[in-house]
C-alpha positions in Angstrom: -14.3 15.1 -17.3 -11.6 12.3 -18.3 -8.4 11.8 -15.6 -6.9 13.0 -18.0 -8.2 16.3 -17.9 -8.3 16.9 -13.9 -4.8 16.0 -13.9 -3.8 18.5 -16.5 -5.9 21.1 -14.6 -4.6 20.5 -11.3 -1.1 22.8 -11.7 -3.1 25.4 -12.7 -4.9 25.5 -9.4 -4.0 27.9 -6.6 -1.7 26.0 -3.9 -5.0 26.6 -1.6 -7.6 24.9 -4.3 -4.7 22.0 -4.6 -5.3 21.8 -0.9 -8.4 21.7 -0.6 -8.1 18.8 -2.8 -5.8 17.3 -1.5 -7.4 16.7 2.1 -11.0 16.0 0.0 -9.2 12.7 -1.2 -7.2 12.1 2.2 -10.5 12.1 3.6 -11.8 9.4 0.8 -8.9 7.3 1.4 -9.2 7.1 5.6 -12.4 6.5 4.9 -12.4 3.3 2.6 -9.2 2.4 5.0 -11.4 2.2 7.9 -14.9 0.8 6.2 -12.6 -2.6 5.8 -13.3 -4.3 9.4 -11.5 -7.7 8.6 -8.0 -7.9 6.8 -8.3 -10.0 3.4 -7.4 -13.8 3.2 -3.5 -12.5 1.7 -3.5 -10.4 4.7 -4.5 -12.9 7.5 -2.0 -15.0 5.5 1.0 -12.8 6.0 0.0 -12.3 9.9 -0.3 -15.5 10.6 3.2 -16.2 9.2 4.4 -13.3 11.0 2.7 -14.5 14.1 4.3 -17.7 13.6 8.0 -16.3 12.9 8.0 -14.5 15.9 7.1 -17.4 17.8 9.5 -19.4 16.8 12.5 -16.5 17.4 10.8 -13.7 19.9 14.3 -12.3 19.8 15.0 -11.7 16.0 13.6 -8.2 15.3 14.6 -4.6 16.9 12.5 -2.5 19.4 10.7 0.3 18.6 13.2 2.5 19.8 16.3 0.7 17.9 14.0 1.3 14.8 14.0 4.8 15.5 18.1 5.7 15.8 18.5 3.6 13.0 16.0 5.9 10.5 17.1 9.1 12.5 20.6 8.7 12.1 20.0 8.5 8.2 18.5 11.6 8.0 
């Protein structure tokens, strides 16, 4: 069956077959998420330059709770 074809067939599913689904690839997903151990080369890259950033300016970015008015008072 072509990509094509599941996809077309998925809004004729029941909400409860959609679901079942649905947590069948979540599941997939957390799984190849957590089988990588190391981040790439890009990714040791960017935390490395983030690492550095913040050591250079500790001060710069907003605590976690600053973080959170700011997104709940846009919803």
């Amino acid at each position: 069956m072509s990509k094509a074809e599941i996809l077309d067939l998925l809004p004729k599913l029941s909400t409860a077959d959609r679901f079942e689904i649905f947590s069948f690839l979540w599941e997939l997903e957390e799984k190849d998420f957590f089988s990588h151990q190391e981040p790439s080369e890009e990714e040791k890259y960017l935390l490395d330059q983030a690492e550095a950033e913040h050591a250079a300016n500790p001060h710069s970015g907003s605590s976690l709770e600053e973080v959170k008015v700011r997104i709940l008072s846009q919803l």
